[in-house]
C-alpha positions as CSV (number, residue, x, y, z in Angstrom):
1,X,19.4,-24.5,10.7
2,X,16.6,-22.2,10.6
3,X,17.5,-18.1,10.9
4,X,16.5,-17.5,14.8
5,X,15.6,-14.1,13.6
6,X,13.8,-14.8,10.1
7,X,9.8,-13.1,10.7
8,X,6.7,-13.8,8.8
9,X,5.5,-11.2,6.2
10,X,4.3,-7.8,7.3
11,X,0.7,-8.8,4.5
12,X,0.2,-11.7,6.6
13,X,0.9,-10.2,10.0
14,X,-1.5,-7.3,9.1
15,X,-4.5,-10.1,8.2
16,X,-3.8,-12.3,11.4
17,X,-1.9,-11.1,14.1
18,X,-1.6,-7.7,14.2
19,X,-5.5,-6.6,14.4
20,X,-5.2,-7.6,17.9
21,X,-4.9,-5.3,20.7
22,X,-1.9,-6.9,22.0
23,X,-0.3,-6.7,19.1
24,X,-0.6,-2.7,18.5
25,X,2.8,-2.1,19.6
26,X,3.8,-3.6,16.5
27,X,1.9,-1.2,14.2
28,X,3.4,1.3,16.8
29,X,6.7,1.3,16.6
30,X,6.3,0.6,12.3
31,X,4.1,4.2,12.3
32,X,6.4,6.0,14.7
33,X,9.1,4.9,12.5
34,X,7.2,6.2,9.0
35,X,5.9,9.8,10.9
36,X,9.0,10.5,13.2
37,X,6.7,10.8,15.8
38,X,5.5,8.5,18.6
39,X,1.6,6.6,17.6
40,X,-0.3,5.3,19.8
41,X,-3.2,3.1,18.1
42,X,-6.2,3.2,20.1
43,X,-8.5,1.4,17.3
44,X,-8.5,-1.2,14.1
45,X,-11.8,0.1,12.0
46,X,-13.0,-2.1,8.6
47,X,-10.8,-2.1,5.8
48,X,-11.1,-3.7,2.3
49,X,-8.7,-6.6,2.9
50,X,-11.1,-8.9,3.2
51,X,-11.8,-9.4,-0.1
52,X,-14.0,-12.3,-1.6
53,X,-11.9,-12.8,-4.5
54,X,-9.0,-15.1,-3.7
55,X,-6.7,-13.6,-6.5
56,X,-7.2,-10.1,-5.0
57,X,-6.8,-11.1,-1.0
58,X,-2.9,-11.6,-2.1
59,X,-2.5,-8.8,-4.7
60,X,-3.3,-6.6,-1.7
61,X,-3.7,-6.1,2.1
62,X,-4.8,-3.0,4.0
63,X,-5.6,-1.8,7.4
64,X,-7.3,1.5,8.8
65,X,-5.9,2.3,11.9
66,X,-7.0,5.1,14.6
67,X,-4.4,6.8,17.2
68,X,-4.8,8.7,20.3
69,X,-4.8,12.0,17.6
70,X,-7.5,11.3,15.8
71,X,-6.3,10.9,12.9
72,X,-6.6,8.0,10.5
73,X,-3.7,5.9,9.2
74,X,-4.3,3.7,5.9
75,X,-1.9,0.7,6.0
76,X,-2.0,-1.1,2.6
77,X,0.6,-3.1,0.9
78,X,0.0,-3.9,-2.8
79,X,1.9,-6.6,-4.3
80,X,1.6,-6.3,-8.0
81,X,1.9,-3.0,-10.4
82,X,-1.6,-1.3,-10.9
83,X,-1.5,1.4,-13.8
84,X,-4.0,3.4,-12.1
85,X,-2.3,3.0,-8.6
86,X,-1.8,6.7,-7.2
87,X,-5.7,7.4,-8.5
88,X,-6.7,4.4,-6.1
89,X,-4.9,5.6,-3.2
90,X,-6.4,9.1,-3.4
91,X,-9.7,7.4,-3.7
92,X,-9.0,5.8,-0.4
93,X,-7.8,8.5,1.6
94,X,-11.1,10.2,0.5
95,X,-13.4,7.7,1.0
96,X,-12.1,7.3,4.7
97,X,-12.7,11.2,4.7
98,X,-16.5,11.0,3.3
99,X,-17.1,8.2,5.4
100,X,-16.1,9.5,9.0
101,X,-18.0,12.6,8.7
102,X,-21.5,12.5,10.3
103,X,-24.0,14.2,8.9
104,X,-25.0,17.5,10.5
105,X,-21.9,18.2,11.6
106,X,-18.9,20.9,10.8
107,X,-16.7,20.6,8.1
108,X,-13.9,21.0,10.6
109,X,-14.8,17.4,12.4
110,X,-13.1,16.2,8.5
111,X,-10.6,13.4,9.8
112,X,-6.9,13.6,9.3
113,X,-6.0,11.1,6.7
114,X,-2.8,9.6,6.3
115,X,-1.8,7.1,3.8
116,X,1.2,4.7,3.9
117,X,1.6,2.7,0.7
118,X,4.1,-0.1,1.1
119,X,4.6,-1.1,-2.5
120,X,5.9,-4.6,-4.1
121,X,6.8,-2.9,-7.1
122,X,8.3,-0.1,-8.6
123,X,6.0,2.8,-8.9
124,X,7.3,5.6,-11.6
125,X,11.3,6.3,-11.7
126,X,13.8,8.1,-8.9
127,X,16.6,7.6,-6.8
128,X,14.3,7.1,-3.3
129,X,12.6,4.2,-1.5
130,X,10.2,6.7,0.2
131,X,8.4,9.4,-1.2
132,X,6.3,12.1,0.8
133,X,3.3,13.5,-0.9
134,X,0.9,16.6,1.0
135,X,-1.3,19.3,-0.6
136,X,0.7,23.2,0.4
137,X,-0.8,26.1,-0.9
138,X,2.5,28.3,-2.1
139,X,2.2,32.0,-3.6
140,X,2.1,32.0,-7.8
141,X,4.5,34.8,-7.2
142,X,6.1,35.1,-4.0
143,X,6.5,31.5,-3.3
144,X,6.0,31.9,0.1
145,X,3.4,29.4,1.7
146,X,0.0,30.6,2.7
147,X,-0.3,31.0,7.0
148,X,-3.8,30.5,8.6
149,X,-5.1,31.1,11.5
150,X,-7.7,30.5,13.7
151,X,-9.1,31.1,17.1
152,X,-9.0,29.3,20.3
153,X,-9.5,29.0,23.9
154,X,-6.5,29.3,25.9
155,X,-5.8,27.5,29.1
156,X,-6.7,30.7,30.9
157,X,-9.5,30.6,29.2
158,X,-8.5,33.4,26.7
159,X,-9.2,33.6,22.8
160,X,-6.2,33.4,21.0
161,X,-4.8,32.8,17.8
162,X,-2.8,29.7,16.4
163,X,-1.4,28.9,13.2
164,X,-2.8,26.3,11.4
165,X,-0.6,23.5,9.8
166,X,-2.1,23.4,6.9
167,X,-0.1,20.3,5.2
168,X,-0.2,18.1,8.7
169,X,-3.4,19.4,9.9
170,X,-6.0,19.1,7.3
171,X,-5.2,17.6,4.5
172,X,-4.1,14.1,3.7
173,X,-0.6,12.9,4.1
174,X,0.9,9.9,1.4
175,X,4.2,8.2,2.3
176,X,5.4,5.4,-0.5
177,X,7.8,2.8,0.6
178,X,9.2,1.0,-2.5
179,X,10.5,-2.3,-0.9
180,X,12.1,-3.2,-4.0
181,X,14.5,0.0,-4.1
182,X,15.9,-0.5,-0.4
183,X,19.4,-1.5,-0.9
184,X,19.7,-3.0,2.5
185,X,21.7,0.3,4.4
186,X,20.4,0.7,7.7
187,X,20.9,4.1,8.9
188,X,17.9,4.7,10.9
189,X,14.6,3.0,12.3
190,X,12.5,3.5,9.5
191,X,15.6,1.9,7.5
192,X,15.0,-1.3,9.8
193,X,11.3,-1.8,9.0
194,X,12.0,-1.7,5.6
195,X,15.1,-4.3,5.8
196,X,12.4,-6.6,7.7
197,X,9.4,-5.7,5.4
198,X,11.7,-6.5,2.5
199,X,14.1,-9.4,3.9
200,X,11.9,-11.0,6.3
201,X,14.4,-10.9,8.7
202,X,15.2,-8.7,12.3
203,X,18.8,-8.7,12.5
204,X,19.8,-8.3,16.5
205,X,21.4,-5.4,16.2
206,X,18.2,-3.7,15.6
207,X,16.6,-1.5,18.0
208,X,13.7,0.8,16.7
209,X,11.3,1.5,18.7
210,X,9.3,-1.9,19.0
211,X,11.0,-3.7,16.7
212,X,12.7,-6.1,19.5
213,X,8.4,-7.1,20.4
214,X,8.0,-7.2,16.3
215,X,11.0,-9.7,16.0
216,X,9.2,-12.0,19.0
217,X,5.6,-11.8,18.3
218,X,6.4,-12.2,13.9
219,X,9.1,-15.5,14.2
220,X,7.8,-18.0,12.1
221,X,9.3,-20.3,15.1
222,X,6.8,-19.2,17.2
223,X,4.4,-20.7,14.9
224,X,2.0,-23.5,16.1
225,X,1.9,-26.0,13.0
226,X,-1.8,-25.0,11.4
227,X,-0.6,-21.2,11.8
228,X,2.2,-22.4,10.1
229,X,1.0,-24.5,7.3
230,X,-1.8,-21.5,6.8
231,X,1.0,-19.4,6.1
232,X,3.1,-21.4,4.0
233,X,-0.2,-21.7,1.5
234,X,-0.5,-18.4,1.5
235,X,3.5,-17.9,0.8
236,X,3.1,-20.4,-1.9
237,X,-0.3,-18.6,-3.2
238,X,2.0,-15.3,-3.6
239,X,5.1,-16.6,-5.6
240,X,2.3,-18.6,-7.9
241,X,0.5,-15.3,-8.2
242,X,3.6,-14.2,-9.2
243,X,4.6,-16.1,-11.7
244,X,0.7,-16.2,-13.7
245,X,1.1,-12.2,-13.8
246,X,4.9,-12.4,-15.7
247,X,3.7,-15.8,-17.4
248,X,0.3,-13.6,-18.7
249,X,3.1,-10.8,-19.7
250,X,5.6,-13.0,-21.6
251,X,2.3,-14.6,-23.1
252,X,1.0,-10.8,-24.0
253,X,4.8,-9.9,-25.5
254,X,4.5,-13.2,-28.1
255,X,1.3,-12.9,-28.7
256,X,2.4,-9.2,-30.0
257,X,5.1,-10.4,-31.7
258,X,3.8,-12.8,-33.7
259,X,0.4,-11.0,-34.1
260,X,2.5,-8.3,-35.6
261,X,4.5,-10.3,-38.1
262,X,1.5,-12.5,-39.3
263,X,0.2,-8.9,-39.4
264,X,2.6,-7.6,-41.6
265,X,3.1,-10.6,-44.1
266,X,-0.7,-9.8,-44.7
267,X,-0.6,-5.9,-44.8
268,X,-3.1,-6.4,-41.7
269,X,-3.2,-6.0,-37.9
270,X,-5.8,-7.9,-37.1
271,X,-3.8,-10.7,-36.4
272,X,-2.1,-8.9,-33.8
273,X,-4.9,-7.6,-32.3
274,X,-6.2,-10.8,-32.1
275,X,-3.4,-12.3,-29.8
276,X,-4.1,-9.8,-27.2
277,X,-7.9,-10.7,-27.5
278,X,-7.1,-14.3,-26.9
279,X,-4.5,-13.0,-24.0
280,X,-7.3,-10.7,-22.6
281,X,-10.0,-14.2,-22.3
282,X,-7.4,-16.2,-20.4
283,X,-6.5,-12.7,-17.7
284,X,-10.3,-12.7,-17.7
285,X,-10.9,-16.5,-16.8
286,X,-8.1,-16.3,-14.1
287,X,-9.8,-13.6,-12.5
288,X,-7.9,-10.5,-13.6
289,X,-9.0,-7.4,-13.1
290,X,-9.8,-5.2,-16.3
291,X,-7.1,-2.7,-15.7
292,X,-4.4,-5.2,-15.2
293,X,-5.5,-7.4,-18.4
294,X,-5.6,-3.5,-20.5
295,X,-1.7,-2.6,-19.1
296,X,-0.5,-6.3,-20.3
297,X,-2.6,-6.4,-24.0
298,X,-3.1,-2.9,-24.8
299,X,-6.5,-3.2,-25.3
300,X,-8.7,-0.6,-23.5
301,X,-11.1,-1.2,-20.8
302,X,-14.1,-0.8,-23.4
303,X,-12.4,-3.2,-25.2
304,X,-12.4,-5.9,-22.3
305,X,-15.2,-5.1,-20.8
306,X,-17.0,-6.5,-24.7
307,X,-15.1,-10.1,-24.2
308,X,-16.8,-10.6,-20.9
């Protein structure tokens, strides 16, 4: 018997159901949940997960989002490890920053950014499943935080000064949910996204704010059967993805080994090196792209860049 409450996944969701309007309650009650604070989303703008190569459209799936605030919320989930991940996601945020500012006008029209990383994999070591990242200017020898302050029009009319915020005001925000880490104790809403983003699953007892709509709108039983055959591909695109990126490791991790010893009997390396040359060509043919194929051989991006 299939689970009543069993939902389709959050990467899919994001590239087919939730971009429409009627559907923004979803993303909703999933930010509100994440900032502690009630969103409203007003607007879906262009993101990059539309991607034209077919490998990359499942590694990874993102969505810019604009509330009633103003500000801009980056949605991505990423379903494999990238080395270089945390330099990426600061190149979004900024590149949603340069991109929103017209020319001409003042540098305090910048656009809040804030970034949500919902991650597949296990990013860097601690005891957490959510880590909060924000730029605060703190004195080298007081430690107290810096206060600004700026002028504005009261109600009455009247100048007057506020403080500024300077960590939720201006610049970017980065949350990291590590799926992987959850361990399935629900203690709050945000705890309930996560045991759906990482389970699948809405359990009835459930009641963040939304989630009751997610658990409707995201059954796969609500499925009409090309929706549901679309998504099944796509499923079974994801485990194969999968298993090429641990297959290409184990490959990587003999290669080394016996690369090494054939290296040794010789008093050479080059037959090692030359197993992760041979390892690099076949990441290369399957569409890799050059930072994942240097974190499984070893090789540098130089390197890879010369076997292409």
């Amino acid at each position: 018997m299939l689970n009543q409450n069993r939902v389709i996944r959050f990467d899919w969701a994001i590239k087919h159901i939730l971009r429409d309007k009627a559907n923004f309650d979803i993303l909703e009650g999933f930010l509100s949940a994440v900032l502690r604070e009630d969103v409203e989303v007003i607007q879906i703008l262009e993101s990059e997960s539309n991607r034209d190569s077919d490998r990359l459209k499942y590694n990874r799936v993102d969505i810019l989002v604009k509330d009633t605030k103003n500000r801009y919320l980056i949605i991505e989930i990423q379903n494999q490890h990238e080395s270089d991940y945390l330099y990426r996601m600061l190149f979004g945020a900024s590149k949603v920053i340069i991109d929103t500012l017209q020319i001409g006008h003042s540098y305090t029209d910048i656009a809040k950014v804030i970034s949500i990383s919902i991650l597949y994999f296990n990013l860097g070591s601690g005891n957490d499943y959510v880590y909060y990242g924000a730029t605060q200017f703190v004195g080298l020898h007081t430690k107290e935080p810096l206060t600004l302050r700026q002028q504005e029009k009261s109600e009455k009319d009247k100048i007057v000064l506020r403080q500024i915020n300077i960590e939720k005001e201006i610049f970017p925000e980065y949350y990291l949910i590590q799926v992987e880490r959850f361990e399935d104790v629900v203690n709050s809403p945000l705890d309930e996204w996560v045991y759906m983003l990482k389970n699948e699953e809405i359990r009835d007892e459930f009641n963040a704010r939304n989630i009751v709509q997610a658990r409707q709108k995201l059954s796969v039983l609500q499925m009409d059967a090309d929706k549901k055959r679309q998504y099944e591909r796509y499923m079974m695109d994801l485990v194969i993805e999968r298993d090429v990126m641990e297959t290409a490791k184990r490959e990587a991790r003999i290669e080394r080994i016996k690369g090494l010893e054939e290296g040794r009997k010789e008093g050479r390396m080059e037959g090692w090196k030359e197993g992760r040359i041979e390892t690099a060509r076949k990441m290369l043919a399957k569409g890799y792209d050059l930072t994942e194929i240097s974190e499984v051989t070893g090789l540098s991006l130089t390197e890879i860049e010369a076997l292409q």
